[in-house]
N, C-alpha and C positions, 0 to 999 in steps of 0.2 A: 504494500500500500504506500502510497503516496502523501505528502503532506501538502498544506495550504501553500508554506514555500514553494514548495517544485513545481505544484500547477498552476501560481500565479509567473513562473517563467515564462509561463507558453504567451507568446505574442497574439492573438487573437484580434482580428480586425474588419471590419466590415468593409466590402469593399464594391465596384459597379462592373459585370462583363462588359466592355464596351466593343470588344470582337471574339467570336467565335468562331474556328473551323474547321474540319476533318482532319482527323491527327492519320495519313496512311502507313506509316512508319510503326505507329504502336504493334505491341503485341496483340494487344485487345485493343475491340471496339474503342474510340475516344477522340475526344473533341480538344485543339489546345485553346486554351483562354486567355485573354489581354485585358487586364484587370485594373481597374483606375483604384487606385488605395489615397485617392487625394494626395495631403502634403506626406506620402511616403511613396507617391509616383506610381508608376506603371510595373504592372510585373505579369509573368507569363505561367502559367499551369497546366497542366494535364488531368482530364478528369475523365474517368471512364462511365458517363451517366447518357451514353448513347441510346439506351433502352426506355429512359423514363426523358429525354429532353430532344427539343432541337433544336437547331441551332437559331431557328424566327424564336424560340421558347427563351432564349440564353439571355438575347440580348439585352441590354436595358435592366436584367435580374441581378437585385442584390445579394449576395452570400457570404459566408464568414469563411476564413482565410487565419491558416498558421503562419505570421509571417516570421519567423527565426529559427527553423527547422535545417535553413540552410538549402542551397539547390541543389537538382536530380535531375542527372543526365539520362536521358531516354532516345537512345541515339542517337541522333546531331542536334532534339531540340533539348534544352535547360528549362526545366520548372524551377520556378524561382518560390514559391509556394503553395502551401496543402490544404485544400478546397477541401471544406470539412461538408462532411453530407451521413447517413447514416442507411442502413439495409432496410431497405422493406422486403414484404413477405416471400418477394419472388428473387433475394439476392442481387438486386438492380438498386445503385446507390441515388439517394432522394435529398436535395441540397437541404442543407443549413440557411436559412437566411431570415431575418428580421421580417417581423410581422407589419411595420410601418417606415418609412421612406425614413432613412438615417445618415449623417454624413459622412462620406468615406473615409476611412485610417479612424473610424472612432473603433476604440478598444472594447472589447467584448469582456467584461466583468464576471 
C-alpha cells in the first residue's frame, strides 16, 4: 500500500485533445493525441480507446493526464503522457474526464 505522500506525486492534470489520429504503427488498435495542458503546453499520447471513441468523439474532449511519469517510446512516436481512463465491462478503456468545462494544466486533487 501506498501512502498520501507517494500519491500526491503523481502529477494529474486536466487537459483538451485538440488533435487526434490513427496511430498505424501500434501494436494494438490506437489513436495518438495532441493534448493542450494550457500553461504546461502541448504534449503527445497514445491511447488505445479505439473501441469505445473516434476520432469526430476525441476532439474538443477533456481528460485527465499523468503528467511526470516520464515519456514512452512506441516506435518512432514519444508519449509524452498517461491518458488515465479505466475498463469497462467489455475490457475497452473508457476516458477519465471532468464532469464540467475546467481549465487546462488544473491539477486533479
Amino acid at each position: 500500500m501506498i501512502g498520501i505522500k507517494e500519491f500526491n506525486k503523481m502529477d494529474l492534470r486536466v487537459g483538451t485533445i485538440e488533435q487526434a489520429e490513427k496511430f498505424p504503427g501500434a501494436k494494438q488498435p490506437a489513436y495518438k493525441l495532441y493534448i493542450n495542458f494550457g500553461e504546461f503546453g502541448n504534449k503527445w499520447s497514445s491511447a488505445q480507446i479505439t473501441k469505445n471513441y473516434s476520432i469526430e468523439d476525441l476532439c474538443g474532449k477533456q481528460i485527465i493526464a499523468a503528467m511526470n511519469l516520464g515519456n514512452k517510446r512506441i516506435g518512432s512516436f514519444v508519449s509524452e503522457v498517461l491518458v488515465m481512463g479505466v475498463d469497462d465491462n467489455n475490457s475497452n478503456v473508457v476516458l477519465l474526464e471532468p464532469s464540467t468545462k475546467i481549465e487546462n494544466g488544473a491539477k486533479v486533487n
